[in-house]
N, C-alpha and C positions, 0 to 999 in steps of 0.2 A: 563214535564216542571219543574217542581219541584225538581227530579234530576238533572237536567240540570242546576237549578238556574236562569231560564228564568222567564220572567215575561212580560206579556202582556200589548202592549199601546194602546190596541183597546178604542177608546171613548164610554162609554155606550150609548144605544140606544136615540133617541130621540121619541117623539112623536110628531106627523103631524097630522093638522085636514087637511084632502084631500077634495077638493070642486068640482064640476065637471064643472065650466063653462070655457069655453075658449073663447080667443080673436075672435070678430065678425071675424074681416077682416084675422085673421091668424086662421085657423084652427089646429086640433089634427090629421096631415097627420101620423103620425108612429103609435100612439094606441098601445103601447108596443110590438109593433111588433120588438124586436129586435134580431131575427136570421133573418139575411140578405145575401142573396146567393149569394152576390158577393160584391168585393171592390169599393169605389168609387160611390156608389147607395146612402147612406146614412147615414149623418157626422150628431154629437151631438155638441153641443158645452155647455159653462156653463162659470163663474167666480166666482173666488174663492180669498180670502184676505191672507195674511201672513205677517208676523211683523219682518222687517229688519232693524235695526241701531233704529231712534228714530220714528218711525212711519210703516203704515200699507201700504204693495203695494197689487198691487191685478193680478192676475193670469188669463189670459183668454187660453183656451183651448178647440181646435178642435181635435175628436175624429169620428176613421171610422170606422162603428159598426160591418163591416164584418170580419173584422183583428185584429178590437180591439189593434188596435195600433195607436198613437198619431199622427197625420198630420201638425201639426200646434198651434203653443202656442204664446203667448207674453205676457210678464211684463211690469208693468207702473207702474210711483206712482201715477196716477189719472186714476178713472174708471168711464169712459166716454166712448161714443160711438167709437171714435177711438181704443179704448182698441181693442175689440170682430172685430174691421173692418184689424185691423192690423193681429189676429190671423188667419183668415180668408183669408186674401192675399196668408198671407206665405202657409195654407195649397193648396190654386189653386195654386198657382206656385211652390211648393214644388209635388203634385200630377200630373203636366202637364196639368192644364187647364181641368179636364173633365168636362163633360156637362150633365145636367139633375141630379141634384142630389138632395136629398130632407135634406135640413139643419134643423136638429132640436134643438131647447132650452124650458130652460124654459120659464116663461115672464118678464123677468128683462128689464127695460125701454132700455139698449144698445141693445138689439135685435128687438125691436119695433120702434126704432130710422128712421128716416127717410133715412141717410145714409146706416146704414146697408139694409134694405130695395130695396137703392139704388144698393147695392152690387149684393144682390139676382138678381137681375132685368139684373145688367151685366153679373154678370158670367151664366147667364140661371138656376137658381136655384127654386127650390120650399119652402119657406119656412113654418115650422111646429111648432108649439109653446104647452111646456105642459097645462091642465089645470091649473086654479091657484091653489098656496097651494098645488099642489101635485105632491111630490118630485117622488114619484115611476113613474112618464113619462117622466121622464128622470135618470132612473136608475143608467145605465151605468155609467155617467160621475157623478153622485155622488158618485161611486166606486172610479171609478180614482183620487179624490181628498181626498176620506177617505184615501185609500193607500197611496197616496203622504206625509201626514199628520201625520200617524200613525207611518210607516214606513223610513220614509228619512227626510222630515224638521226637526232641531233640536227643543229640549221642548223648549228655551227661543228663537226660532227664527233666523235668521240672522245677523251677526254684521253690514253688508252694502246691499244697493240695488244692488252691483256689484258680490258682493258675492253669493247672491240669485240668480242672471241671471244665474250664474256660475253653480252652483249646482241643479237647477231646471232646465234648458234646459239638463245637463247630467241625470239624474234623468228620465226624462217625454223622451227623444230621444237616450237613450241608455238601464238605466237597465229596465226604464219599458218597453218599446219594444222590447227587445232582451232578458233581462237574466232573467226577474221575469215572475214565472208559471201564466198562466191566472186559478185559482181557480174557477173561476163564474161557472156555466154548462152550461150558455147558451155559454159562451165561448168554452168552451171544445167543446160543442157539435157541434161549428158551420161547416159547407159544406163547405164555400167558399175554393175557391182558390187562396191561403195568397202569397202576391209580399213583396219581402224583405224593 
């Protein structure tokens, strides 16, 4: 790197006090179970903030742990329960409606929302929630937003919320699903059999 003149924009580490309770009514269904033997078994979801023109919008994002490839995202400038119901649409109707799938997050009030809840209930879904405080039970998709982050948002942000739609849907549905190496090993090492 140093030859090169390269210089790294990985964020230094953070520290996490990790707590083991979880929600009565939403259980820990995944338990870091994330090598998953087939697509369409079980989606992560998560939100995430980013700073475009004079304020902050926020990013919600469905991910399918078998393929490790994005199903479903949507941007707003308000992060409210519709945010995570709208990312969630698009990946059933983007995926063709499958059934029986175990949807995991962490516990941010839009995934405990009544609506969303509602959603699980239609599409026949299970839902899974990480313990509180602790980001490692939902690994995955804190990957996917460090990389987005790291790698492709620019340092001061976006000049508009049209701009960001622009570059973050090509970002999250083009390079990170098709051209960027999946690095993790649980990725490398996964079985499934990956649908384009």
């Amino acid at each position: 790197m140093t030859e090169a003149e390269l210089v790294s924009k990985q964020p230094q580490p953070k520290t996490h006090r990790a707590e083991q309770r979880e929600r009565p009514n939403i259980p820990n269904r995944l338990k870091r179970e994330f090598d998953v033997p087939q697509p369409d078994c079980v989606w992560c979801g998560d939100i995430t903030y980013i700073w475009a023109g004079k304020g902050w919008i926020y990013l919600a994002v469905v991910l399918d742990l078998c393929t490790r490839r994005i199903v479903g995202w949507h941007l707003s400038k308000t992060m409210d329960a519709g945010l995570v119901v709208a990312a969630l649409d698009k990946a059933y109707q983007l995926r063709g409606k499958p059934q029986n799938i175990i949807f995991h997050s962490d516990q941010d009030s839009q995934y405990a929302s009544v609506i969303f809840q509602q959603r699980m209930w239609r599409y026949k879904m299970k839902q899974s929630m990480s313990r509180r405080g602790n980001c490692w039970d939902n690994a995955p998709m804190e990957r996917v937003f460090r990389s987005l982050k790291s790698e492709w948002v620019p340092k001061g942000g976006y000049q508009s919320f049209i701009d960001a739609r622009k570059d973050i849907g090509s970002y999250l549905m083009g390079y990170y699903n098709y051209v960027r190496p999946s690095m993790e090993p649980w990725a490398i090492a996964s079985n499934c059999g990956r649908k384009p």
